[in-house]
Structures are given as C-alpha cells and as structure tokens.
C-alpha positions as CSV (number, residue, x, y, z in Angstrom):
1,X,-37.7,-11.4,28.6
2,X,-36.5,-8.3,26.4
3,X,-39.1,-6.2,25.3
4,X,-38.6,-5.3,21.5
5,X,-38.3,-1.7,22.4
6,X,-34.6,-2.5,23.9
7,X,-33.3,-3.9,21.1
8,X,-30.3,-2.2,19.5
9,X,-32.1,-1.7,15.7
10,X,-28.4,-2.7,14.2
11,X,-28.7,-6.7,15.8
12,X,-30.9,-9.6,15.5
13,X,-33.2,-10.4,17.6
14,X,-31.8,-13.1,20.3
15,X,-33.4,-16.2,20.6
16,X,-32.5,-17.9,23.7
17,X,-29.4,-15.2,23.9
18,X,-27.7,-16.7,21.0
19,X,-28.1,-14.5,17.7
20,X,-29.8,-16.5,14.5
21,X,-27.5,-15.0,11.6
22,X,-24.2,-13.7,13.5
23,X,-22.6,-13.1,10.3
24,X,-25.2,-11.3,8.7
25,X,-24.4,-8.5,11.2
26,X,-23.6,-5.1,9.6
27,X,-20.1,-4.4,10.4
28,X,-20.0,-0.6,12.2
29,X,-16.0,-0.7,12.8
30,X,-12.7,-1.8,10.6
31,X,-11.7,-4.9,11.8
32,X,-8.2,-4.1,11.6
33,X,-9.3,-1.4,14.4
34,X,-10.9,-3.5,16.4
35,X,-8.2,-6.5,15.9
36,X,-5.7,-4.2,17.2
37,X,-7.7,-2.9,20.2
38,X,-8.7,-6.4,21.2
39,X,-12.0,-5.7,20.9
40,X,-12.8,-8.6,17.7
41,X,-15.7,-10.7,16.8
42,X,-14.1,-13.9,17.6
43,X,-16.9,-15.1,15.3
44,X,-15.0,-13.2,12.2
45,X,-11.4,-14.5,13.2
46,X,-11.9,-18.0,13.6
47,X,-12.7,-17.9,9.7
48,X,-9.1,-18.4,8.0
49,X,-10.5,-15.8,5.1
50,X,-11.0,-13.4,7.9
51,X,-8.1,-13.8,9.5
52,X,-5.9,-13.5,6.4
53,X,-7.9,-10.1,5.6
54,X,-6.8,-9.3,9.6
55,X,-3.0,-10.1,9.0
56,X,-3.4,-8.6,4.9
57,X,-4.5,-5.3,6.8
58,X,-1.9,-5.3,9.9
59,X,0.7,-5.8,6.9
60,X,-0.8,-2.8,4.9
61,X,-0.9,-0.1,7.9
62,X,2.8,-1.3,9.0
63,X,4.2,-0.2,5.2
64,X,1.8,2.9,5.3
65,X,4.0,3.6,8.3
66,X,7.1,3.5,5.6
67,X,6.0,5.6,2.7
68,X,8.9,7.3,1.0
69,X,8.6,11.1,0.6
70,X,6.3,12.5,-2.1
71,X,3.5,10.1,-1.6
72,X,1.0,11.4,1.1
73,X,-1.1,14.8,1.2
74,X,1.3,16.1,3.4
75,X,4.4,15.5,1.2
76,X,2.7,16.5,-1.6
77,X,1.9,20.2,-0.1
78,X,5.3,21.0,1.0
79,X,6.2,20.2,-2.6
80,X,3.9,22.6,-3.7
81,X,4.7,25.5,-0.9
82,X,8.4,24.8,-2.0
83,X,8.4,25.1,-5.8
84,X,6.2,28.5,-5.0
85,X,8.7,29.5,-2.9
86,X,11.6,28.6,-4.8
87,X,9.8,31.0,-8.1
88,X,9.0,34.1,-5.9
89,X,12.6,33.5,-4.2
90,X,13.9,33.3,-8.0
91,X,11.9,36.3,-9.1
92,X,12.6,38.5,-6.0
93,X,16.2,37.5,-6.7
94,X,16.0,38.9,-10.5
95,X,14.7,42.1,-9.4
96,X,17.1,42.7,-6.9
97,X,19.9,42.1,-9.4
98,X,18.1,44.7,-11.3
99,X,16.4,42.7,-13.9
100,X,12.9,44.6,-15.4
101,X,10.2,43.1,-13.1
102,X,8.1,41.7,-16.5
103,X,12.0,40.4,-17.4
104,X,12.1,38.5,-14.3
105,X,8.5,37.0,-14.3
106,X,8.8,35.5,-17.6
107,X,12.7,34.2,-16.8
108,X,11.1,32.7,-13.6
109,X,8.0,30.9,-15.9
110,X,10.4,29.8,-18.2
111,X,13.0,27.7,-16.0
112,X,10.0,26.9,-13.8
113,X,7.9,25.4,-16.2
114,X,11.3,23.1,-18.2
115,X,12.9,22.5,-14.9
116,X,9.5,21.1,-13.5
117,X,8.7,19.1,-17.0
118,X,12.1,17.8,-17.0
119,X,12.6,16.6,-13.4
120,X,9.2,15.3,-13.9
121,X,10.1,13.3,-17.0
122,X,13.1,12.2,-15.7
123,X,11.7,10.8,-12.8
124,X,9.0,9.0,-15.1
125,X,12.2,7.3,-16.9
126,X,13.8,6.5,-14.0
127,X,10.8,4.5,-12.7
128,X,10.5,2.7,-16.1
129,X,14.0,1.8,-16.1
130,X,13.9,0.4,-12.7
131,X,10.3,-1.4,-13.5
132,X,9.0,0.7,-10.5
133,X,6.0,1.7,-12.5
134,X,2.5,0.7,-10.4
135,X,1.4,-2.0,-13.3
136,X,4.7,-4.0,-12.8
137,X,4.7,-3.8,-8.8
138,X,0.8,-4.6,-9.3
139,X,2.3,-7.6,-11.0
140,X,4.4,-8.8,-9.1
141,X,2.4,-8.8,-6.0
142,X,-0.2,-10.7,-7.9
143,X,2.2,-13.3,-9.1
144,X,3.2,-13.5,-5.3
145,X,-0.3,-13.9,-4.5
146,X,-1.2,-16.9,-6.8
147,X,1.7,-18.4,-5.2
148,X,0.8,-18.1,-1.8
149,X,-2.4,-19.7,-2.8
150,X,-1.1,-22.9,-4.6
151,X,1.2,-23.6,-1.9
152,X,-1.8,-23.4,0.5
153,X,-3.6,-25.7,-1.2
154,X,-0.8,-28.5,-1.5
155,X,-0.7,-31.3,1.3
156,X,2.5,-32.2,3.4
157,X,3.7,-34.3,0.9
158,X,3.2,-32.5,-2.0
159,X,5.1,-29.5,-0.1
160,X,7.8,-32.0,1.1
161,X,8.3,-32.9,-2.4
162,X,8.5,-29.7,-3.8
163,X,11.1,-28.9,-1.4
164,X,13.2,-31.7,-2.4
165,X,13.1,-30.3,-5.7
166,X,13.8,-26.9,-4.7
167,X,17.0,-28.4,-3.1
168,X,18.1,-30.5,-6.2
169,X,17.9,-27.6,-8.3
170,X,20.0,-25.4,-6.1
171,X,22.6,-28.2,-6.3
172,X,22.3,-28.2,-10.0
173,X,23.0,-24.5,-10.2
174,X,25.9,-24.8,-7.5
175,X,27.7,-27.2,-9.4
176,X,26.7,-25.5,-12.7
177,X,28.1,-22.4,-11.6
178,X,31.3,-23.8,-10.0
179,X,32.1,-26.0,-13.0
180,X,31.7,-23.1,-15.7
C-alpha cells in the first residue's frame, strides 16, 4: 500500500486504484494538445460536451493555420517596419531631389498621416459594405450555432420530416423560378 508521501499532490487519493472524483481533477494540459498527441483522458472524451469542445478546438487551430495577412503579431510588425520605411524612403527621396530637409519632413507627415487615415477608412467601409465587420460574423456563427443545436435535439423522425420539407420547398422554388 502507497504511503501518502508518494502521492502526486495534483490527484486524489486512490482507493482501491480507482480515483473517487476523476473529473474533479485539475486539468494541467489543453486538451486539444493532448487530443492531438494521443495522450487524452478517455474519461473527458467519452462526454459528447467534451468531445464537441475537442472537434470545436481541432476546427479553431486548422483556420488559425489560414489567417489572411494583417491579422497576427507578425503581420502586424512588418506593417509597421514598412510604413516606417516607406516615410524615411519618401523623406530621403525629398532631400535628394533637393527639397529643404524641414520641407521634406513635414511633406512626408502630411501624405503619411491622410494616406494612412484614408486607406484606413477605406478599408473600414469596405468591411461594412461587405458585412465583414466582427459583430455580423459574430452573428452569423451564433445563428449557425443555435441551429446545430436544434437539429441535435430533434429525433429521426422529426429530422426525416424536416427533410421532406426541405425537399418540397426546393421544388416549389424550381418550378417558381422556371415558370416566372
């Protein structure tokens, strides 16, 4: 028998090699982590709430994978290093061309600071006009969400059903379409 000195201080006592409250255990590693490695509590998985966190964060680190430009640390540095580049490249320019240093520097400032508030601005109405904006993609995934949900909860029939409607109204749209 186990002395109480070599107990890990993280885990439960065993009694009889089984743990009283295996759920209760403070979690040290992601799941997703240890999902991937193969190393997972099967007593986490089995639990379908578990498991859809498990495939919810697979999903999430597959699209991190496909971030467009501008929207990690990274990205956001080169941005940075490249506007500063681009004004002591413009200034340096102005100079050479024999414009009065103080000339140049407040040229530079000027179409700097409008070029960078209008490409700014113009990037905010572009994502409005696309409905881009976080609040309507927040939306969206919430409406997809809710509808996950409901069709989890509905038995084979009331899926089977629903299907048969699906179908009808694609039929009704067919023919509306080919008739007008």
């Amino acid at each position: 028998m186990p002395s109480l000195l070599h107990v890990h201080p993280n885990k439960p006592i065993p009694f009889l090699g089984s743990s009283a409250f295996p759920l209760l255990l403070p979690s040290t590693k992601s799941t997703t982590a240890s999902f991937i490695r193969g190393t997972a509590d099967p007593q986490i998985l089995h639990r379908k709430e578990a498991s859809l966190f498990v495939q919810n964060e697979l999903n999430n680190t597959r699209s991190k994978k496909l971030t467009p430009f501008g929207y990690t640390r990274k990205d956001v540095l080169l941005i940075g290093l490249g506007v500063t580049v681009a004004g002591v490249g413009l200034k340096s320019g102005l100079e050479f061309v024999g414009v009065d240093p103080l000339q140049a520097g407040n040229v530079v400032q000027l179409v700097m600071v409008l070029g960078l508030t209008v490409g700014w601005i113009s990037t905010y109405i572009f994502r409005v006009s696309n409905k881009e904006m976080t609040y309507a993609q927040q939306l969206r995934d919430y409406e997809v969400k809710v509808m996950e949900k409901r069709l989890e909860g509905l038995t084979e029939a009331e899926l089977e059903a629903l299907l048969e409607q699906v179908e009808e109204e694609k039929q009704r749209q067919a023919s509306g379409e080919q008739v007008g």
